[in-house]
N, C-alpha and C positions, 0 to 999 in steps of 0.2 A: 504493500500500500504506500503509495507516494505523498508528502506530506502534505500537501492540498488537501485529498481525502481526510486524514488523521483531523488534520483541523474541523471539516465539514463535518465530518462524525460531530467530534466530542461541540462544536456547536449547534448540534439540535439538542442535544443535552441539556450546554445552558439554556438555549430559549426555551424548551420546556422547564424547565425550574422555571427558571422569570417570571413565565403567564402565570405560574403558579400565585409566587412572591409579591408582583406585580398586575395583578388582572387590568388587561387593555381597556377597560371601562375605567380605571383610575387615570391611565395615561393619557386618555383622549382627554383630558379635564382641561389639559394643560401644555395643550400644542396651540400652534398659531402658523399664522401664511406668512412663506418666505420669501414670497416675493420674485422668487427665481434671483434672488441674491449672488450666486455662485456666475449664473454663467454670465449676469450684464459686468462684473466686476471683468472678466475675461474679457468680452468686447468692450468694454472702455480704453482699458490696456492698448488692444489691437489700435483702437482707435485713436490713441494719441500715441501712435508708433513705439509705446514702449513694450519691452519683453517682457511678459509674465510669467512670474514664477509662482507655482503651488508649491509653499514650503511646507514639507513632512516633518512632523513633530511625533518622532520613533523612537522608544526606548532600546529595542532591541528587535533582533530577529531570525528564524530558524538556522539560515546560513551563515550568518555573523555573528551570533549571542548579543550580550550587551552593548551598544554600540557611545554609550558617553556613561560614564561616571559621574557621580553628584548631578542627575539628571531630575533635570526641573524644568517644566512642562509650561508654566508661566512665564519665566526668566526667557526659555527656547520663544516661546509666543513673542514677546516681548521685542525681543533682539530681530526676530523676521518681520515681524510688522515697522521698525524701526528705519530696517532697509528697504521698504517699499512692496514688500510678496503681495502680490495680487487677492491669493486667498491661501488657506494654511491648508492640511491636510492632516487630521488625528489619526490614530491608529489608536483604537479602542481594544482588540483583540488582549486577551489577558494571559492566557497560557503558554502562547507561541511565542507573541510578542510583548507580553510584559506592559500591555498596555491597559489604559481604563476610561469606561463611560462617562467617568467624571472630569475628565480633560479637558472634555470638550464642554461641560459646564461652568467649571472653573473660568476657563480663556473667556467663554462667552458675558459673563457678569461684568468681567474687566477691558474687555478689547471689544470694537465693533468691527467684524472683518468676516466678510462670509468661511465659513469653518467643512471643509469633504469629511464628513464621517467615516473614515476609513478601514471596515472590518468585514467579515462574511455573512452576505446578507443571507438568508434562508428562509427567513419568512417576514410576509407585511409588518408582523408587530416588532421588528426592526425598526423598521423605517419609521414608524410612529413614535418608537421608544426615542431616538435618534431626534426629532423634530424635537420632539418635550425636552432633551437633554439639548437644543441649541443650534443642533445641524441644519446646515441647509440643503447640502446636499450628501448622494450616497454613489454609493460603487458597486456595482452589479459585474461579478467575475462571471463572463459567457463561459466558459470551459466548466464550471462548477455549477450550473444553473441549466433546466431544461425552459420551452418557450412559455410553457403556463406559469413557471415561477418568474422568470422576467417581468410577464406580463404583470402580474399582482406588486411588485415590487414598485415597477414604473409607474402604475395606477394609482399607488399609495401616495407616491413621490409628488404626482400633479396634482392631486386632490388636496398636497400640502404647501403648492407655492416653492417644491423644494425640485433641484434638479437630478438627474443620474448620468453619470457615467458609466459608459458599457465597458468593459475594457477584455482588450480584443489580445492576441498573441500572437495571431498568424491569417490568411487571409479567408480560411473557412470560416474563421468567428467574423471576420468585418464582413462577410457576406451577410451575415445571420443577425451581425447591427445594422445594419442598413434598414432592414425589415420594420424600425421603429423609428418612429417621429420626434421630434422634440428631445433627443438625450445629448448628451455629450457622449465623446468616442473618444476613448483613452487605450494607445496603442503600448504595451508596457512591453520596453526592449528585452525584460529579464525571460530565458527560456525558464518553464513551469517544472521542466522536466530536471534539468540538471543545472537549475540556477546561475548558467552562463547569461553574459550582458550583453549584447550588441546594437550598436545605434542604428546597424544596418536594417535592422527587424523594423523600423517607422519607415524609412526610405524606400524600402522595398514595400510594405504594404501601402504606404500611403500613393507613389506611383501607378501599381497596378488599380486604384481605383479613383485616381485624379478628380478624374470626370465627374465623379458623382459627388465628391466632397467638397466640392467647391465653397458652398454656406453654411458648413457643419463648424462646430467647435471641436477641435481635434488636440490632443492633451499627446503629447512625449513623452513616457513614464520609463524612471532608471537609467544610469549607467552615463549621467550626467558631473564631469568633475571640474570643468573649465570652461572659455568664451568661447575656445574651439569647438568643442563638442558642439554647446548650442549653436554655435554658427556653422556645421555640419549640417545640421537638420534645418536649418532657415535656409540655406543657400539650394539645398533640393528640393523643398517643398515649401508650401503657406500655413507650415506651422508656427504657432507663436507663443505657446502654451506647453510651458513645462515643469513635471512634477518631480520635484528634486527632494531626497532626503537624507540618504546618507553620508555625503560629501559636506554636507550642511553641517549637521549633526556631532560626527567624527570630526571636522574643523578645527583649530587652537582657537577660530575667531568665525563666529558664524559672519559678523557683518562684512568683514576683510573677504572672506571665501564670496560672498554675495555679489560684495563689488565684483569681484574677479568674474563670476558669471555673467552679469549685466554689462560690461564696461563695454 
């Protein structure tokens, strides 16, 4: 079993405890419209020619373990909103990644900054939990997800003002986002399989479907460490948007590493 799977399991687990813990009649109390906050913060960026960055705010993770020491989750917020990130991206996942739901409640009391709820969605009452805890928007992994669970996932999403990101790995999934309206497409260079990087992986998909992407929002994910790199991917294609977190993270200086990215 690959560890995509491992994770998927033991997260029907928790969200069944949760509904338990949590019955979704408590949580609908205390959601609100997001306005599709996530993806105009994106087009503003594009729109006044600057690069956007989704900065990942990650404690750790299955290929890397720990990835910062004295890892503080507001300070991280802090320091990326300071450099100008477009929008942040949590990682709430607990057992893999050492992350928590409370992150993105924390950040959200003290920062105004649209927030990607970043963990494995598997059922609506994610996505509800997720709006009540702050997010605006969620991540929908196509390779882990069949087209009914999509569907309910994305449904939840609009019905909350909040956006989705599909996020694709190769060019059978972008076929099978295409098929939906209204989401963000996040092409993540990382192979699932053997957690190799390659920028080539946006390039190449993005390419083989040009034509169609033309007015989509299209997200970079992984394997981002310099201006080079992002300038790899802008000079081949109309991407502008990119989700950067462990070069961020790992840093001696997130805002020094930032400039470097931007400059």
């Amino acid at each position: 079993m690959n560890i995509l799977k491992k994770i998927i399991n033991d997260k029907y687990e928790e969200v069944r405890l949760d509904k338990i813990n949590t019955p979704l009649t408590e949580i609908k109390k205390k959601v609100s419209n997001k306005n599709n906050a996530f993806s105009k913060s994106l087009n503003e960026f594009k729109k006044n020619n600057k690069i956007a960055i989704i900065a990942e705010i990650k404690k750790a993770s299955p290929s890397k373990g720990v990835l910062k020491d004295n890892f503080n989750h507001l300070k991280i917020a802090e320091e990326y909103i300071t450099s100008n990130a477009a929008c942040l991206s949590v990682l709430t996942e607990k057992k893999y990644f050492l992350g928590d739901k409370k992150f993105v409640t924390d950040i959200k009391k003290k920062f105004n900054i649209p927030i990607l709820n970043k963990d494995f969605f598997i059922d609506p009452y994610q996505v509800i939990e997720a709006n009540k805890n702050g997010a605006d928007c969620i991540l929908v992994i196509i390779n882990s997800s069949d087209s009914t669970l999509i569907n309910e996932l994305i449904a939840s999403a609009d019905e909350l003002g909040m956006d989705s990101i599909l996020e694709i790995h190769n060019e059978k999934e972008m076929e099978i986002a295409l098929n939906y309206k209204n989401v963000l497409l996040g092409i993540n260079n990382r192979n699932l399989e053997n957690f190799n990087v390659t920028l080539d992986t946006t390039i190449k998909i993005y390419k083989e479907f040009e034509s169609v992407l033309k007015n989509k929002i299209i997200i970079s994910e992984s394997g981002f460490h310099s201006n080079e790199d992002i300038k790899k991917i802008k000079n081949e294609t109309d991407i502008n948007n990119f989700l950067i977190g462990e070069s961020l993270i790992k840093s001696d200086s997130i805002s020094e590493c930032f400039k470097n990215l931007v400059k």
